[in-house]
Short mmCIF file of the C-alpha atoms (twelve columns), coordinates in Angstrom:
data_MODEL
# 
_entry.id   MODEL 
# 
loop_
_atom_site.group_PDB 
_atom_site.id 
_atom_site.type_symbol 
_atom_site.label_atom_id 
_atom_site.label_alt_id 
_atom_site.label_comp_id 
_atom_site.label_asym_id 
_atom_site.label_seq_id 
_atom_site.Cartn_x 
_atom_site.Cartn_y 
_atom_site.Cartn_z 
_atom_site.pdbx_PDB_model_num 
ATOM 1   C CA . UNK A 1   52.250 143.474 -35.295 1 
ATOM 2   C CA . UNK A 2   51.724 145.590 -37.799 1 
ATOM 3   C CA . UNK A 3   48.733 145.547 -40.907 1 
ATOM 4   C CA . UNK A 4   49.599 146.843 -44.086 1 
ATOM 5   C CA . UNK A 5   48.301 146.502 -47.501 1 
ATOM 6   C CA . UNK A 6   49.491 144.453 -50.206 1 
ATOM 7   C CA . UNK A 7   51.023 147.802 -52.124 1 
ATOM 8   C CA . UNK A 8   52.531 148.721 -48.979 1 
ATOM 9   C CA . UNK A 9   54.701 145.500 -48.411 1 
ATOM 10  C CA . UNK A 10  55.203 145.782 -52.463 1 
ATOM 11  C CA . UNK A 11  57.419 148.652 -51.671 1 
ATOM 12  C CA . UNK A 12  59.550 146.548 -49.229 1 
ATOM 13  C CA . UNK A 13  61.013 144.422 -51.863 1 
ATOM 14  C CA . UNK A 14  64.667 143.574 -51.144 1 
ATOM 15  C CA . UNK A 15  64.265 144.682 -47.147 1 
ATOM 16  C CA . UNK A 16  64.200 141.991 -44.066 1 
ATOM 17  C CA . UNK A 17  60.450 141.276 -43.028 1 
ATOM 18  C CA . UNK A 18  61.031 139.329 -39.948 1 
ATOM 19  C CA . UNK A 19  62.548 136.568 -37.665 1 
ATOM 20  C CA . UNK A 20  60.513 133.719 -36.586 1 
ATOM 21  C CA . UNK A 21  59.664 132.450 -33.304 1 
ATOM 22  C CA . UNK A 22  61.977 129.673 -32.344 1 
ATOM 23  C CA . UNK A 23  60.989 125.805 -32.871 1 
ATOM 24  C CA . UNK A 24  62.158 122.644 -31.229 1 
ATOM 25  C CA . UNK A 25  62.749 119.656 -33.482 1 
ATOM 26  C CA . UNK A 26  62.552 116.523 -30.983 1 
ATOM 27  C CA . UNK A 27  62.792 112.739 -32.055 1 
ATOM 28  C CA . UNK A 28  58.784 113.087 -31.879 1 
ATOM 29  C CA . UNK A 29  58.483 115.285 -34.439 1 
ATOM 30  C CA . UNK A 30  60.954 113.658 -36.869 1 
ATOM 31  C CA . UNK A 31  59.163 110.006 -35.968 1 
ATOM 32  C CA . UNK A 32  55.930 111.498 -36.736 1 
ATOM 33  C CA . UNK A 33  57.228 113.219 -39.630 1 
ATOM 34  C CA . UNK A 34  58.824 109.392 -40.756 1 
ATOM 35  C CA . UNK A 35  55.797 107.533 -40.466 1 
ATOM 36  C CA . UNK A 36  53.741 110.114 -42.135 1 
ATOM 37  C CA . UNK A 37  56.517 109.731 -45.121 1 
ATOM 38  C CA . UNK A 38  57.862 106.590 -45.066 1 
ATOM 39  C CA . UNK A 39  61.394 107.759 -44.789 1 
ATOM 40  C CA . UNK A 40  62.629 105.851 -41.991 1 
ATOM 41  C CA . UNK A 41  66.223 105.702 -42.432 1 
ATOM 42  C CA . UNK A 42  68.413 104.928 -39.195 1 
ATOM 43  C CA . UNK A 43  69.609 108.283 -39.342 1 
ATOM 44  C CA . UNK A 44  66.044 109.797 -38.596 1 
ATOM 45  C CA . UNK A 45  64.957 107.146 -36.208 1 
ATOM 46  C CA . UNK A 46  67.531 105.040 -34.722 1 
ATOM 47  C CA . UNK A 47  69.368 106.560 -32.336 1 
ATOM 48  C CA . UNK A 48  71.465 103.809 -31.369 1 
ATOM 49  C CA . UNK A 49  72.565 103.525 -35.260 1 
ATOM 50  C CA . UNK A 50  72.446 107.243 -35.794 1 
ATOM 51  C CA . UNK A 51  75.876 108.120 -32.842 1 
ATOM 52  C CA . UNK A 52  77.568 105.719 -34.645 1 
ATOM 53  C CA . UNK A 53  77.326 108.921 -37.555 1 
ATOM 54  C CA . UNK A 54  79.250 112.033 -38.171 1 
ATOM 55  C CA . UNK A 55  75.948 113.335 -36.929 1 
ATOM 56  C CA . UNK A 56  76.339 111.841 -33.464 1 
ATOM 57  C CA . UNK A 57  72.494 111.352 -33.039 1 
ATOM 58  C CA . UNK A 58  69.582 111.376 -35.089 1 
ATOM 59  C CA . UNK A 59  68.337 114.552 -37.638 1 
ATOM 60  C CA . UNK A 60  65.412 115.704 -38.616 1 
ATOM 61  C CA . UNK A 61  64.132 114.652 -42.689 1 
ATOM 62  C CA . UNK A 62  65.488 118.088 -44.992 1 
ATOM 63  C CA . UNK A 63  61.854 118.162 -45.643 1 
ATOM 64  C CA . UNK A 64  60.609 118.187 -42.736 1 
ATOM 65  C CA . UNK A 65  62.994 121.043 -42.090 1 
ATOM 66  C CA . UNK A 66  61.556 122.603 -45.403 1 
ATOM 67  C CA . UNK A 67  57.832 121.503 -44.062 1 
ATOM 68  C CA . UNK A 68  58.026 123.829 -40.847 1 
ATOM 69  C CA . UNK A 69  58.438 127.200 -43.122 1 
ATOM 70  C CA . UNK A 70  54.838 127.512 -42.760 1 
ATOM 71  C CA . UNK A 71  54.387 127.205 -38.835 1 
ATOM 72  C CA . UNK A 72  58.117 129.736 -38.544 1 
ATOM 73  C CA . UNK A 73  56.515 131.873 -41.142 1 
ATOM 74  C CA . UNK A 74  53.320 132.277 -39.143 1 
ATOM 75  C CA . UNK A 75  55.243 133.777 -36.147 1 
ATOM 76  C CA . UNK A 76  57.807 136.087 -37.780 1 
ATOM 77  C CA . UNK A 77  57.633 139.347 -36.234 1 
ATOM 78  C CA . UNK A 78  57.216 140.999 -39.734 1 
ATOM 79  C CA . UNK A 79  54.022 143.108 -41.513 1 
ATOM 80  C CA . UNK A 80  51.296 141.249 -41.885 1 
ATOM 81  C CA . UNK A 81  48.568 141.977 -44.547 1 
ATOM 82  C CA . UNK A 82  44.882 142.922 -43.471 1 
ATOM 83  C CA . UNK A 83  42.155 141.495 -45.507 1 
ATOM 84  C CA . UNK A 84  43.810 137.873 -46.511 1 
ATOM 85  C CA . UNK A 85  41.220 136.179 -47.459 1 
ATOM 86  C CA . UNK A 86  43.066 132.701 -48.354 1 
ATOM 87  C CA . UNK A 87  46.879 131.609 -48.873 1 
ATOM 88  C CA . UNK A 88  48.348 128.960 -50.666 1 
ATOM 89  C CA . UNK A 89  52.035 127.626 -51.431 1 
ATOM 90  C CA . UNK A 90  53.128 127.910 -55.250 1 
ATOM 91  C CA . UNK A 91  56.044 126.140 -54.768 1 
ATOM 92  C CA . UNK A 92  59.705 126.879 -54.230 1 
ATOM 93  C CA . UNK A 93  62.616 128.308 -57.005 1 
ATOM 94  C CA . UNK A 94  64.993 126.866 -55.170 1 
ATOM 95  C CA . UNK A 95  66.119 124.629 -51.968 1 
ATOM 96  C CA . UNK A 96  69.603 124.055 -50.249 1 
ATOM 97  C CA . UNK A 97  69.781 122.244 -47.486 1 
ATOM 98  C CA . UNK A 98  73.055 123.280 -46.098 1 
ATOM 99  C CA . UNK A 99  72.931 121.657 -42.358 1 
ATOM 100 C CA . UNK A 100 71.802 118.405 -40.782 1 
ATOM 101 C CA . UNK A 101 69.283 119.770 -37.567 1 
ATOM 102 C CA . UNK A 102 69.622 117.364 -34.868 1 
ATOM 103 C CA . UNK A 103 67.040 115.874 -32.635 1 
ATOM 104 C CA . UNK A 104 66.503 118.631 -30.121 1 
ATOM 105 C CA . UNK A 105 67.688 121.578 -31.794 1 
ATOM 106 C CA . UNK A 106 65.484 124.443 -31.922 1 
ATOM 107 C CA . UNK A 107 65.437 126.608 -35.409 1 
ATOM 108 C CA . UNK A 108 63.759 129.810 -36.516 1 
ATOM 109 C CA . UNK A 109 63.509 131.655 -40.171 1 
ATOM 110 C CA . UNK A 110 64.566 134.718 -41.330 1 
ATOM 111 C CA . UNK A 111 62.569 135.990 -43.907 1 
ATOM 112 C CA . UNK A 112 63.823 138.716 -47.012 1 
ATOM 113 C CA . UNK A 113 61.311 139.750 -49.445 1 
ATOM 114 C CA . UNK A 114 62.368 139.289 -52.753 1 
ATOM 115 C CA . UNK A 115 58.884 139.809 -55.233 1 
ATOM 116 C CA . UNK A 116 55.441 140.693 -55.209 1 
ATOM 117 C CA . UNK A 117 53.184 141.254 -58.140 1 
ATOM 118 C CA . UNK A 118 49.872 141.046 -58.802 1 
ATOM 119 C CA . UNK A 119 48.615 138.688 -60.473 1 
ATOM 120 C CA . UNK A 120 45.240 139.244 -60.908 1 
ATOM 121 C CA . UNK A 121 42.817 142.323 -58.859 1 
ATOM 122 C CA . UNK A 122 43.205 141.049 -55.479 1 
ATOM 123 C CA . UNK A 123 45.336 137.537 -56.867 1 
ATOM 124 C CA . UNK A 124 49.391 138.064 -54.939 1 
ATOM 125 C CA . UNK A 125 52.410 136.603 -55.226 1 
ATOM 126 C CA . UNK A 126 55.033 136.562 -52.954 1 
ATOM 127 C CA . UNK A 127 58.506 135.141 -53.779 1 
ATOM 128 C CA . UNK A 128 60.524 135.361 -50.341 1 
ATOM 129 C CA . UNK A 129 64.097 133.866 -49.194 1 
ATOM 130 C CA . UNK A 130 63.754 132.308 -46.552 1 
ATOM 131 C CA . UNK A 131 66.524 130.945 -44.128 1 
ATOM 132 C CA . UNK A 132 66.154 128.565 -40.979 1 
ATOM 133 C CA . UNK A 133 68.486 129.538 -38.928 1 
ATOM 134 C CA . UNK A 134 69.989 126.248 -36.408 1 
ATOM 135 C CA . UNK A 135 70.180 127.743 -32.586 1 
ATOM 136 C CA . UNK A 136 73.835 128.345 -32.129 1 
ATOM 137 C CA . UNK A 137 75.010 126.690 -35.160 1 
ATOM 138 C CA . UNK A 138 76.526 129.051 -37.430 1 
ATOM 139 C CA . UNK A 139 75.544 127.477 -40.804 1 
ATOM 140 C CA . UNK A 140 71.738 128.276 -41.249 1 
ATOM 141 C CA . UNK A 141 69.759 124.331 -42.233 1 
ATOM 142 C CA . UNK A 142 68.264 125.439 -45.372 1 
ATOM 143 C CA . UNK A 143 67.775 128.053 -47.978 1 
ATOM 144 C CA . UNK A 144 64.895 128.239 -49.680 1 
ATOM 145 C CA . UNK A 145 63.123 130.631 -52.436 1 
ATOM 146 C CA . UNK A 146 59.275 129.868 -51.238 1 
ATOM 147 C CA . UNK A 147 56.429 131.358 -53.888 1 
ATOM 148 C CA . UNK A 148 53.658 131.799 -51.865 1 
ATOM 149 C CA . UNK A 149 50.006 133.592 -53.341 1 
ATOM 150 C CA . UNK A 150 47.747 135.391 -51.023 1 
ATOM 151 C CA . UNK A 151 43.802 136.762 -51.943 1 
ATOM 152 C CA . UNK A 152 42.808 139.655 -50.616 1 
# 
């Protein structure tokens, strides 16, 4: 993997910076992700309730589909920047969730760089698209515009 520095993925605006490794979503993960929420809705949890569905099973929480971009962001195959002191999340522009990810799917992001600035000397943000892409579904589970900042 490669290191560049922030001006160097600056000029990559608009290009493709990775894929992800792939991650399963299993009933454990969206129970854990339940009780650490509270959202326990039968389609999340009960799988008996949850065939009876157009889903035909249980799904994982949208945000806990949103929550992962950090962990698939970590392993995409992109650029990486050397001297990263911290990161933090900023927030996101915007969110679609377009597709339900069922209990034992695996998904992985594709990441497109869309802005960096500087905010302050050695103060970055990062505004990418990101899209989690549902193995061998063809309608990707989410959307996103993430704002990240990174300190160098």
């Amino acid at each position: 993997m490669a290191t560049i520095t922030p001006q160097e993925l600056q000029a990559k605006v608009g290009e493709h910076l990775g894929t992800s490794d792939w991650v399963l979503v299993d009933q454990d993960m969206i129970n854990k992700f339940a009780d650490a929420t509270g959202d326990h809705q039968f389609i999340h949890v009960d799988e008996e309730k949850a065939k009876l569905t157009p889903f035909g099973g249980t799904i994982a929480h949208g945000f806990l589909t949103l929550s992962l971009m950090p962990l698939l962001g970590a392993s995409t195959d992109g650029p990486k920047v050397g001297g990263v002191k911290m990161g933090v999340n900023y927030g996101c522009n915007k969110v679609r969730f377009l597709s339900p990810v069922r209990s034992g799917k695996r998904v992985r992001s594709h990441v497109k760089l869309l802005e960096l600035e500087e905010k302050r000397p050695g103060q970055w943000q990062q505004t990418n698209e990101v899209s989690v892409e549902i193995e061998g579904e063809e309608k990707p589970a989410l959307i996103a515009e993430w704002i990240s900042q990174f300190f160098v």
